[in-house]
C-alpha positions in Angstrom: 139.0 87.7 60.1 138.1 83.9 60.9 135.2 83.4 63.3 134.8 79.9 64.3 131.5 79.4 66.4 131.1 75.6 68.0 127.5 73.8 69.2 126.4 71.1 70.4 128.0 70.7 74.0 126.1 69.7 76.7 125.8 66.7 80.0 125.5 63.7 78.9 125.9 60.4 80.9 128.7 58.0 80.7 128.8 55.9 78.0 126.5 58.3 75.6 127.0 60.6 72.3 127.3 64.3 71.8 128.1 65.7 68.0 130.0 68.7 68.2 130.0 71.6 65.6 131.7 74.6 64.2 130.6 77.1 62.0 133.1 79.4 60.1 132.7 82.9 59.2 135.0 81.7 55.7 135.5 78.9 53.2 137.4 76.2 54.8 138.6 74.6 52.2 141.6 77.5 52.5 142.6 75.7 55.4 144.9 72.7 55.0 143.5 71.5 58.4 141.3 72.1 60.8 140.6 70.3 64.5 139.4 70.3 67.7 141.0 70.4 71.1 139.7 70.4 74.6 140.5 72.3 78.0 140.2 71.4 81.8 140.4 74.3 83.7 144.2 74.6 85.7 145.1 72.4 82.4 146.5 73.2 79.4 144.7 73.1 76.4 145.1 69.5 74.6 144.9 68.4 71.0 141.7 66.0 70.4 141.7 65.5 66.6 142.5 67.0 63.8 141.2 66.9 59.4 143.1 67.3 56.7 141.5 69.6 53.6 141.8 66.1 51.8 139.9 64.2 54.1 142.9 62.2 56.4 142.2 62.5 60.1 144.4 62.1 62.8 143.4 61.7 66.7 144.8 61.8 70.1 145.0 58.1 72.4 142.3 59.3 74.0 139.7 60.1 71.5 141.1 57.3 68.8 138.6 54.7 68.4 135.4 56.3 70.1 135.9 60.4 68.2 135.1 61.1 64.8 135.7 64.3 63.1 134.4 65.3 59.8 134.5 68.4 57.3 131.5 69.7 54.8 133.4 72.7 52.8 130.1 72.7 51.0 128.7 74.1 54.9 132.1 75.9 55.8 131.8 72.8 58.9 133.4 70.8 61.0 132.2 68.0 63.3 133.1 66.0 65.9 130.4 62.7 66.8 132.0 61.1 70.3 131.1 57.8 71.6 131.1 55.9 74.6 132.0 59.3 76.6 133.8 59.1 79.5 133.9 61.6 82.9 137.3 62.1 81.7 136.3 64.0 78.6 135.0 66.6 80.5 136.3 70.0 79.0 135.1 72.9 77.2 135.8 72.1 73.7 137.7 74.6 71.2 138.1 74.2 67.6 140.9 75.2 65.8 141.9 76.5 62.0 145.4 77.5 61.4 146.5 79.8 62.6 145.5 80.7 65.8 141.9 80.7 65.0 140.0 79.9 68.2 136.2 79.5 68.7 134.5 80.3 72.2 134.6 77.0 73.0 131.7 74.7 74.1 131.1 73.0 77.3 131.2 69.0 77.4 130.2 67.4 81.1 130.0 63.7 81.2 128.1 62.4 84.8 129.1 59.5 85.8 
């Protein structure tokens, strides 16, 4: 069984950092990806970014350009540093491995 556990959450104001990150209970380097997606509540949940086991990332228009997501398979990790953080990217943040592995989520609140 896959337990992902995420940190790292937290208010920040407009325009500053948070580093997200999860913790898995198993090697990650089994998973061909892993990611991160976020959740408004009354929304559905929406893909942020996601890691190849290679190293490629891929990221949604919204988090391109100011999101950066990272893997250590050495640490069973993943991170996610975001910049310049906007009200908008208010959500509780999940990440993902395949498939249909879920952490708790974390809460993200940008004032602005």
């Amino acid at each position: 069984q896959v337990q992902l556990v995420e940190s790292g959450g937290g208010l920040v104001q407009a325009g500053g950092s948070l580093n997200l990150s999860c913790a898995a209970s198993v090697t990650i380097s089994r998973f061909s990806h892993m990611g991160w997606y976020r959740q408004v509540p009354g929304n559905q949940r929406e893909w942020v970014t996601f890691v190849t086991d290679g190293g490629s990332t891929t990221y949604s228009d919204s988090a391109e350009g100011r999101f950066t997501i990272s893997r250590d398979n050495d640490k069973n990790m993943v991170h996610l540093q975001m910049n310049s953080l906007k009200p908008e990217d208010t959500a509780v943040y999940y990440c993902y491995a395949p498939y249909n592995n879920w952490g708790q989520g974390t809460q993200v609140t940008v004032s602005s």
